[in-house]
C-alpha distance (Angstrom), angle and dihedral (degrees) to the residues before:
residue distance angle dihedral
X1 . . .
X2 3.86 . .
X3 3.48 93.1 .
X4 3.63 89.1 58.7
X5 3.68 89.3 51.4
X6 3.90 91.4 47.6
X7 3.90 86.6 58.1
X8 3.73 100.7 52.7
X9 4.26 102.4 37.3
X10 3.58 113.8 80.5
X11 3.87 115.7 -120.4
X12 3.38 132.6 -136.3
X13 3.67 117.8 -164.0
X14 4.05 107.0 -130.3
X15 3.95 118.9 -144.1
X16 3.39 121.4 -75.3
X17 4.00 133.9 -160.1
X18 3.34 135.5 -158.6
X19 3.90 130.0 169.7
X20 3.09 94.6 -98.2
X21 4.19 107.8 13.4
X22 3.95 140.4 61.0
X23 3.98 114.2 -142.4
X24 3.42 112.9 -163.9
X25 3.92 141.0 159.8
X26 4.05 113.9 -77.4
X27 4.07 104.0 -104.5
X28 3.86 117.7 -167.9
X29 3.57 91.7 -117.4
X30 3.98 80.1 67.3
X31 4.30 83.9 77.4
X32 3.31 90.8 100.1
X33 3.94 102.3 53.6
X34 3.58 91.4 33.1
X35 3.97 89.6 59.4
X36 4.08 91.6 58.1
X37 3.90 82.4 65.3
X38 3.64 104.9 36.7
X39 3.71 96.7 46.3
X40 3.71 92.9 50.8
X41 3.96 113.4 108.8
X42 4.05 89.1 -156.5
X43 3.98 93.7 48.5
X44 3.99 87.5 43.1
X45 3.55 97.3 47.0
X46 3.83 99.8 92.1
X47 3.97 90.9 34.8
X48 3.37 131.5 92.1
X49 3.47 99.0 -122.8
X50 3.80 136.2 81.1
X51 3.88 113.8 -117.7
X52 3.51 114.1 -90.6
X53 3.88 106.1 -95.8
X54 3.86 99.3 -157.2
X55 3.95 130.6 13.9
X56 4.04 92.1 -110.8
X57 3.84 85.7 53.5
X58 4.19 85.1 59.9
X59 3.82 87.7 31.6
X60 4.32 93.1 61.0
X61 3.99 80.2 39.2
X62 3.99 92.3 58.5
X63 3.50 92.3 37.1
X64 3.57 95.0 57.5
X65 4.04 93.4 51.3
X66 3.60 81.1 52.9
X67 3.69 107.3 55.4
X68 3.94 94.5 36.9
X69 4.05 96.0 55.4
X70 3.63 88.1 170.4
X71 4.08 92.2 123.4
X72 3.98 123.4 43.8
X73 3.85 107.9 -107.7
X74 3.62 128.1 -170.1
X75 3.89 137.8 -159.7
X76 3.75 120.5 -152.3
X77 3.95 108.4 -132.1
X78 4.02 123.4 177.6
X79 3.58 101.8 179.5
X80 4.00 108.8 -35.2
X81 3.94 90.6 -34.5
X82 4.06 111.1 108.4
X83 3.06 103.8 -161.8
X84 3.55 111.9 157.4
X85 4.12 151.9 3.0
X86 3.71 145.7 -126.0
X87 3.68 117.4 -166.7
X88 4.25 131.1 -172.3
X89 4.39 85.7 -131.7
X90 3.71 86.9 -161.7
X91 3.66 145.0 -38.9
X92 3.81 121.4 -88.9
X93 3.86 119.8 -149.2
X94 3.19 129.7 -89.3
X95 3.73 99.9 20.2
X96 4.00 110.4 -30.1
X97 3.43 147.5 118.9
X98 3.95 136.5 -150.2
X99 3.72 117.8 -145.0
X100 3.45 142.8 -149.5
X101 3.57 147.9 177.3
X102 3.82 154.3 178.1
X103 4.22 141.4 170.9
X104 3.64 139.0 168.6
X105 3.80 114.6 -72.6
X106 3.87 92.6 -119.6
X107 3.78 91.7 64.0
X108 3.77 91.1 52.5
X109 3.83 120.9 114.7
X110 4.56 90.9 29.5
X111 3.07 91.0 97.1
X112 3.69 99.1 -116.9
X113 3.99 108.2 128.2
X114 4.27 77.2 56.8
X115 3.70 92.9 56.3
X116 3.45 96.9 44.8
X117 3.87 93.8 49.9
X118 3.19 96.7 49.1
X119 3.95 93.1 60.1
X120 3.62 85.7 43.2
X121 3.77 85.3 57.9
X122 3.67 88.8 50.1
X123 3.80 96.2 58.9
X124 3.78 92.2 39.8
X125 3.31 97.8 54.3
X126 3.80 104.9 31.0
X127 3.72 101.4 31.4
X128 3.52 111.0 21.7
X129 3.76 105.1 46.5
X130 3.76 112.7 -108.9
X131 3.61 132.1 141.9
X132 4.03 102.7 -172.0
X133 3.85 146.2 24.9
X134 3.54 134.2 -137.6
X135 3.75 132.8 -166.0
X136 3.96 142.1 157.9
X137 3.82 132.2 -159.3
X138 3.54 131.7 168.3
X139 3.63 115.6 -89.1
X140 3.50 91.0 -113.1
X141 3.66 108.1 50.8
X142 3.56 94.0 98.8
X143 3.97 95.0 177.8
X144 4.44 87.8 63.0
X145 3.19 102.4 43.0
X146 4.01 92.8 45.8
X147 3.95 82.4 54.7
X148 3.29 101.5 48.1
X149 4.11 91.6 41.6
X150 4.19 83.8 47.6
X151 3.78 83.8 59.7
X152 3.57 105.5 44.0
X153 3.20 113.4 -82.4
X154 4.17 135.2 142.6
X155 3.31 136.0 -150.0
X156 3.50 110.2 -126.3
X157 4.07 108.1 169.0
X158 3.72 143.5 -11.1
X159 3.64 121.5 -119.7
X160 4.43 135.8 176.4
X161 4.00 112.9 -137.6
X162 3.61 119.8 -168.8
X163 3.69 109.0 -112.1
X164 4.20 108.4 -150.9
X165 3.98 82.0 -167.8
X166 3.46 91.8 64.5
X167 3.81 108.5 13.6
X168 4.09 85.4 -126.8
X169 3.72 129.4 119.1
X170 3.83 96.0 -134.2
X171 4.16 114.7 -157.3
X172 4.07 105.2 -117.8
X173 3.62 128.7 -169.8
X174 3.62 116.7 -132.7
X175 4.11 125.2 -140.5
X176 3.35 137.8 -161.0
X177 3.64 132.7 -164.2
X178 4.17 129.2 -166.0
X179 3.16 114.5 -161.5
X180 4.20 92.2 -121.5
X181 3.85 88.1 59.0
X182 3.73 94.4 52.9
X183 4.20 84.6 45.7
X184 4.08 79.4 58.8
X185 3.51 104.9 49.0
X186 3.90 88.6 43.8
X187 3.83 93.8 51.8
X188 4.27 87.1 51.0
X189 3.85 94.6 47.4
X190 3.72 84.6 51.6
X191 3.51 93.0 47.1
X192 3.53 95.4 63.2
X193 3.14 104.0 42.1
């Protein structure tokens, strides 16, 4: 029944800190930042989109997450710079969540997409309810699926999706995450630091 419920309220992501990050809800007068990621052929490469040939292109895009609301959606902020986004994709029944996310290529390898997910994963599983995580990457993109490994993580099954970008069915890995294992692999980061 809650997952039901999940699917039909509209969500607004709340405001989330980090020590060194500001996650906030995606406004439309993010179009601008949002558009040095989406129009990138590097960030897009693993997506399953095409980059964003124009800014209105990314500017109906943002104004579409905006009006719907029906998934939580962050933007990455250090300082004034957006430079990134995590988004709930969809919910998963009973109690789950699929994830996604995204950033400029020159904030790759700081470890930033990492600390925003993991207080992401905080709220999701502490505040909002959810028992289980979901994501997919392309079995190539080395760089996501070390994250999401890095943060707990397993590969449970490989899948093909039929990219309309590309006209390929491209082989995917697919991830899971329980909420005890990402517990675990918080407790051992912590642990060594």
């Amino acid at each position: 029944m809650l997952h039901f419920l999940r699917i039909l309220l509209m969500k607004i992501a709340p405001i989330l800190k980090t020590e060194r990050l500001l996650l906030r809800p995606i406004e439309i007068e993010d179009a601008p930042s949002v558009y040095r990621w989406t129009h990138s052929e590097e960030v897009t490469k693993y997506l399953f989109y095409l980059p964003n040939l124009t800014l209105e292109d990314t500017e109906r895009l943002v104004s579409k997450w905006v009006k719907k609301r029906r998934n939580y959606e962050w933007v990455l902020l250090e300082g004034e710079d957006v430079f990134g986004e995590i988004q709930v994709i969809k919910d998963l029944p009973p109690d789950g969540f699929e994830i996604g996310y995204e950033s400029r290529e020159d904030r790759w390898g700081n470890g930033y997409v990492k600390e925003g997910l993991i207080a992401v994963f905080h709220f999701l599983f502490e505040e909002a309810g959810y028992s289980y995580g979901y994501a997919i990457t392309r079995k190539e993109n080395e760089r996501s699926k070390g994250l999401l490994r890095h943060l707990g993580f397993k590969v449970i099954g490989e899948t093909t999706r039929h990219i309309d970008k590309t006209g390929e069915d491209l082989p995917l890995l697919e991830f899971r995450l329980e909420k005890e294992d990402f517990e675990n692999s918080i407790s051992k980061e912590k642990e060594k630091s």
